[in-house]
C-alpha positions in Angstrom: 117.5 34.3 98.9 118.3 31.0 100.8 114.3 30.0 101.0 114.1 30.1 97.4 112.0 32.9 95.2 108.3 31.9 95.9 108.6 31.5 99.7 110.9 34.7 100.2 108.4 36.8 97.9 105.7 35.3 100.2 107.7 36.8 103.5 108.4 40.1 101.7 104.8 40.6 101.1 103.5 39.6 104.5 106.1 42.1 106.4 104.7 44.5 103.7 100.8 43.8 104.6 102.0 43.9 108.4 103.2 47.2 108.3 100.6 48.8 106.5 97.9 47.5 108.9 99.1 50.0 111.6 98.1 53.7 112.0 100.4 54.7 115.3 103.6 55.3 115.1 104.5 53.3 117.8 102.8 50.1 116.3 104.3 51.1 113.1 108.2 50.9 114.6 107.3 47.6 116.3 105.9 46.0 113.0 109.1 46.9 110.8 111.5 45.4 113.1 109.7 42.4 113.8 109.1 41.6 109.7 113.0 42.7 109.5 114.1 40.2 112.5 112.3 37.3 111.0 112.5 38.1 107.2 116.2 38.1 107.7 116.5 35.4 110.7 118.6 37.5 112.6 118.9 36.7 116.8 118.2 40.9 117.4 116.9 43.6 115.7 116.6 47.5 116.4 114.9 50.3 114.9 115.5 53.9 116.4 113.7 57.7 115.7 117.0 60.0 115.9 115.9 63.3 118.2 117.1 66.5 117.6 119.6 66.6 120.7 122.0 63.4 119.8 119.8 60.2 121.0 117.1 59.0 120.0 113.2 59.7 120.6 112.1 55.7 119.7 114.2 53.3 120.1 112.4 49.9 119.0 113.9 46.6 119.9 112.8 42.5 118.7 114.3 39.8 120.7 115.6 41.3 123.6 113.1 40.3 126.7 111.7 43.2 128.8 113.9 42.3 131.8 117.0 42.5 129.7 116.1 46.0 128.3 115.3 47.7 131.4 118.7 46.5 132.8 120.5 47.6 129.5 119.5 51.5 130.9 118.5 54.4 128.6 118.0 55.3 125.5 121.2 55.0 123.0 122.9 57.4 122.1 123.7 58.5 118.2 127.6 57.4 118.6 129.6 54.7 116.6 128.0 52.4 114.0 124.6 53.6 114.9 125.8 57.6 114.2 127.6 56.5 111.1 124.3 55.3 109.5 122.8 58.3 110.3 125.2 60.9 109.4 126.7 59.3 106.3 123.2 57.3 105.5 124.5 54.0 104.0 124.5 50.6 104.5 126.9 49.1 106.8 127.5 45.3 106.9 129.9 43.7 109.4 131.2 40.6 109.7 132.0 41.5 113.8 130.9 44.5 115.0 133.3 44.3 118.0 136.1 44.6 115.6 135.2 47.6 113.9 137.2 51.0 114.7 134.3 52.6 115.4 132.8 50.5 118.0 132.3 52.0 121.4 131.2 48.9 123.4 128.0 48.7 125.0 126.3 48.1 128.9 127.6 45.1 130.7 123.4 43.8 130.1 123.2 44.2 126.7 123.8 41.0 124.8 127.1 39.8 122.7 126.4 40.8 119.3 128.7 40.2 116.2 127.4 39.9 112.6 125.7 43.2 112.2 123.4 44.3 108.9 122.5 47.9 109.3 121.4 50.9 107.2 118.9 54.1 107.7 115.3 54.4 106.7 115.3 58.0 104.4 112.1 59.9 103.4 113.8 61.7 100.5 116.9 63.4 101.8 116.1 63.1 105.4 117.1 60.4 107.7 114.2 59.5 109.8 115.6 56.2 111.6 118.0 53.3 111.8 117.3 50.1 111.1 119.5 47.0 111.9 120.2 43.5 112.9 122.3 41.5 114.6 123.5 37.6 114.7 122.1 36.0 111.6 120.7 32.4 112.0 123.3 30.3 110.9 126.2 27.9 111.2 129.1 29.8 112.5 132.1 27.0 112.9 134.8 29.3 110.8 133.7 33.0 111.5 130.4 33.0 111.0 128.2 33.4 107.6 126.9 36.3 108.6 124.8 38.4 106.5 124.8 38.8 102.5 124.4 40.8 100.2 121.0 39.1 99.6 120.1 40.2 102.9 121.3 43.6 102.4 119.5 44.0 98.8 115.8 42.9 100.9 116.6 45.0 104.0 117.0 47.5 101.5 113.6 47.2 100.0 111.7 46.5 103.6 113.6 49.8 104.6 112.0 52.0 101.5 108.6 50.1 102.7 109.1 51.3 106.2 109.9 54.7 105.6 106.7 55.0 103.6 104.7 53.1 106.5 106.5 55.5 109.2 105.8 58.6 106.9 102.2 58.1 107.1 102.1 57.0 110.8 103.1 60.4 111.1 100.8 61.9 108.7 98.0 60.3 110.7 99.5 61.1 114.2 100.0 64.6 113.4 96.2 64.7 111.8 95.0 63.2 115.3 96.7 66.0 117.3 95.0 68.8 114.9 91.6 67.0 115.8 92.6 66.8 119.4 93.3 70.5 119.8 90.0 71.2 118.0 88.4 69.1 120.3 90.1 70.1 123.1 88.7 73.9 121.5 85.3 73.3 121.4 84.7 71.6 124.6 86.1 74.6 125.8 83.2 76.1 124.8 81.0 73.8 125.8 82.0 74.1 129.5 82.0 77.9 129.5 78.2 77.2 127.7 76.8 74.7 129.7 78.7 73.8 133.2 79.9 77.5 133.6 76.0 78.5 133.0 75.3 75.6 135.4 78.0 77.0 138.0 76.4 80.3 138.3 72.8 79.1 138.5 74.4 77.3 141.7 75.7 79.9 143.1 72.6 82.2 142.8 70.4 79.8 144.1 73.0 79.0 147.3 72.8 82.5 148.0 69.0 82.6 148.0 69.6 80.0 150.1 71.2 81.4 152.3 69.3 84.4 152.7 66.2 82.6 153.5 67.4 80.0 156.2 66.5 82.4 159.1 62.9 83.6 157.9 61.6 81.0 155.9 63.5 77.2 156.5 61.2 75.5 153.9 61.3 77.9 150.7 65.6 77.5 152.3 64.7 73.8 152.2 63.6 73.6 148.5 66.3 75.7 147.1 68.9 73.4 148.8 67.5 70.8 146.9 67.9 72.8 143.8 71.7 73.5 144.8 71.9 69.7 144.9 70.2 69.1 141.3 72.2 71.9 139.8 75.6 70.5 141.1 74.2 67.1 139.8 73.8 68.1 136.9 77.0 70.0 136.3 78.8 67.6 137.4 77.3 65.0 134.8 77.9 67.4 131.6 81.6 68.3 133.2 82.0 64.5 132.7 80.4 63.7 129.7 82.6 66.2 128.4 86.0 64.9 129.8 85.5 61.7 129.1 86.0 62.3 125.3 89.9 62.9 126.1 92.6 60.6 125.9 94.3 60.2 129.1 98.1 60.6 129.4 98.2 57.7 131.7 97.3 55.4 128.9 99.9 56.4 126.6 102.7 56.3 129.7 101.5 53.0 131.2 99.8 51.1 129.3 96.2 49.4 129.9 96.8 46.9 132.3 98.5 49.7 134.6 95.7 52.3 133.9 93.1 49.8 134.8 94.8 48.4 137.8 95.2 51.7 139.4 92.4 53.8 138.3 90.1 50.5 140.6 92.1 50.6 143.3 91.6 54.7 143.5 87.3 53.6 142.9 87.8 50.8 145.3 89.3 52.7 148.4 86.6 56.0 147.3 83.5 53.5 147.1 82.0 51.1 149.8 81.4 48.5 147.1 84.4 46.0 146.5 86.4 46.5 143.1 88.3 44.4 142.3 90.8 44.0 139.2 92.7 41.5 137.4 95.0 41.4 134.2 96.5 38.0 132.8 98.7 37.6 130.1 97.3 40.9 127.7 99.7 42.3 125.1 99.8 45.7 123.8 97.5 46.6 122.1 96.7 48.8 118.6 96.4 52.1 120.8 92.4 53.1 119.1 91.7 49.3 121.2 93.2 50.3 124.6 91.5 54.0 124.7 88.2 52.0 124.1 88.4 49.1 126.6 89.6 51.5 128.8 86.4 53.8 128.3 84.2 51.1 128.4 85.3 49.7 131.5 85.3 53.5 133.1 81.2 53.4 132.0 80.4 49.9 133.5 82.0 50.6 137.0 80.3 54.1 136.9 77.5 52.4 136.3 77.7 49.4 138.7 79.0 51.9 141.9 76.4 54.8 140.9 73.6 53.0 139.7 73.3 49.5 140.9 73.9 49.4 144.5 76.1 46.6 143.9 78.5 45.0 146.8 81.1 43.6 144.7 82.5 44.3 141.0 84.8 42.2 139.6 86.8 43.2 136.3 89.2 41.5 134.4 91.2 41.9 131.1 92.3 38.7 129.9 94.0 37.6 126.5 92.3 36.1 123.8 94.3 35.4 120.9 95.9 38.1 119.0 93.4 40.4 121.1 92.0 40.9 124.2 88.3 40.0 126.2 87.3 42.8 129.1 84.8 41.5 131.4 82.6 44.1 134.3 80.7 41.9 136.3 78.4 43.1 139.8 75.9 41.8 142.1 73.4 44.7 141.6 70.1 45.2 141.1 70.4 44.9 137.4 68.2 45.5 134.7 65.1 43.2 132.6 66.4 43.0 129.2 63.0 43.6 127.7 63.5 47.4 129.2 66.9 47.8 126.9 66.1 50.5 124.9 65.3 52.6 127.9 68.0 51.4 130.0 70.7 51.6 127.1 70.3 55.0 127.3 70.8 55.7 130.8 73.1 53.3 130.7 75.6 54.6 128.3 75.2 51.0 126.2 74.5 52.7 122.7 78.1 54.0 123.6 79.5 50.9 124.7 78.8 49.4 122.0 79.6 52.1 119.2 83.0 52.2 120.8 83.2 48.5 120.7 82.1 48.5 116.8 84.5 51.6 115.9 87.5 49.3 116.8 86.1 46.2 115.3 85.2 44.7 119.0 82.1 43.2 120.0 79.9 44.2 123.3 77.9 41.7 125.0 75.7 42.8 128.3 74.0 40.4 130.9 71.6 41.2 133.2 68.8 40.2 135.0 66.7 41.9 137.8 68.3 40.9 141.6 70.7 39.4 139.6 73.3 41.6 138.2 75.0 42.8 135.3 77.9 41.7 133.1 79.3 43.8 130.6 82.1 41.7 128.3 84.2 43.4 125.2 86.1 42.0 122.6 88.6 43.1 121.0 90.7 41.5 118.0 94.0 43.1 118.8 96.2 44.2 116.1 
């Protein structure tokens, strides 16, 4: 290895660390071709998750911009060099991948490539990706150097690494989706329990209701006002209940885009002004984003139910390797000395216990006439 034994050991072991610090799949892709780009100094790098229909289900890419890969188009396809390491699972090393028969060319956005390092990331005798790089980092004045057989012998060991890492992404994603479903199974029964219980007791007492409004407006009156508590409270347990679940829009857009249009729906639905802005935030490890996002959800349900507030600003900003979510309002408030009680009505114990089950920090101000501000922190991953 050109950087000599200590300092490429030193590289090997961080890309190792780096990939074993991530639990989602997705995380886990992005990792392993980021460690392979720079432990190899190659100018690209790709990882794809073959599907069962001849493309791919992940396709991965480090050091293509985001502009340049939505004008590439869609998803690869499993044809040429990239089929060749999945179907005959070897290593392929090219000094120009241009030249080789099997080349089918690619979109008129995708970049020039021509050194090319590739081979497939197996979990025993199944072929579970492709991982490869293009354009090593070098002097090229008669052909290129392109890419050794050093390089090949330590893409070769990051690749056993990653197919371990990926293999218990997996595990852990398919784990999840058992807990979700019995999740998803016992507040089934919780609604049928409690807001289906809740549901009827309505209806009964609107039909009393009803019967009474001709011969006897006030008991009519007072059972209204029960209709009105029952629906209140139905409609709280209905959304305590929800709120537990994951939302797709998280996983399609992303934060930023969840955020941004979940306050515009609360800002045209609400007379209070909500307003929302996002600067510079990464993605984030995906057990982050579900919190922030459920945080923020609790502060503006707090500041538009409870604190009669005209304005409430949020904004998710970058801090480092993470991010820093901030609720503020002009509402009534709370008195700090009253925490305890108001934690709980709140939802702060929660706040704050998704905060600390992320390794975030929650910090609330608030003072009486004066507002609140709710601020999370989050280390990223």
């Amino acid at each position: 290895m050109s950087q000599g034994p200590r300092s490429g050991l030193a590289a090997v072991s961080s890309a190792l660390l780096a990939m074993s610090r991530h639990l989602e799949v997705r995380d886990v892709l992005k990792t392993i071709v980021a460690s392979a780009r720079e432990l190899l100094d190659a100018q690209y790098a790709a990882l794809g998750v073959p599907d069962d229909h001849g493309g791919f289900a992940q396709f991965v890419v480090d050091g293509v911009s985001d502009e340049q890969w939505k004008a590439i188009g869609p998803l690869p396809r499993q044809h040429g060099i990239l089929a060749a390491m999945l179907e005959d699972a070897k290593v392929e090393r090219l000094a120009d991948v241009r030249k080789d028969p099997r080349f089918e060319g690619w979109p008129s956005a995708h970049p020039d490539m021509s050194d090319f390092l590739g081979l497939p990331i197996r979990d025993g005798d199944e072929v579970i990706g492709a991982l490869f790089l293009a354009n090593k980092n070098c002097p090229k004045e008669y052909g290129g150097c392109g890419f050794t057989a050093d390089d090949e012998e330590l893409l070769a060991i990051l690749a056993q690494h990653a197919a371990i890492a990926l293999t218990n992404a997996r595990l852990y994603e398919r784990s999840r989706e058992l807990t979700i479903a019995e999740e998803r199974s016992r507040l089934a029964h919780e609604l049928h329990d409690a807001v289906s219980q809740k549901l009827f007791s309505l209806r009964l007492t609107a039909q009393a209701a009803t019967a009474l409004v001709d011969r006897d407006p006030a008991r009519a009156k007072g059972e209204l006002h029960q209709v009105a508590a029952l629906a209140a409270e139905a409609a709280d347990e209905l959304r305590a209940a929800v709120v537990e679940l994951r939302p797709a829009a998280l996983d399609e857009d992303g934060l930023v885009a969840t955020l941004r249009t979940q306050i515009q729906v609360l800002d045209r639905a609400h007379s209070a002004r909500v307003t929302f802005a996002g600067r510079g935030v990464k993605a984030l490890p995906a057990a982050q984003e579900e919190a922030l996002l459920r945080v923020a959800q609790e502060a503006l349900h707090n500041a538009l139910r409870h604190s009669g507030a005209e304005h409430v600003d949020v904004t998710l900003d970058r801090r480092g390797a993470g991010a820093v979510l901030r609720v503020a309002d002009d509402g009534r408030g709370f008195d700090p000395r009253t925490v305890r009680r108001a934690g709980r009505h709140l939802g702060l114990v929660s706040m704050r216990d998704r905060a600390s089950g992320v390794g975030g920090t929650l910090t609330v101000e608030s003072e009486p006439d004066k507002g609140t501000t709710i601020e999370m922190e989050v280390p990223g991953g």
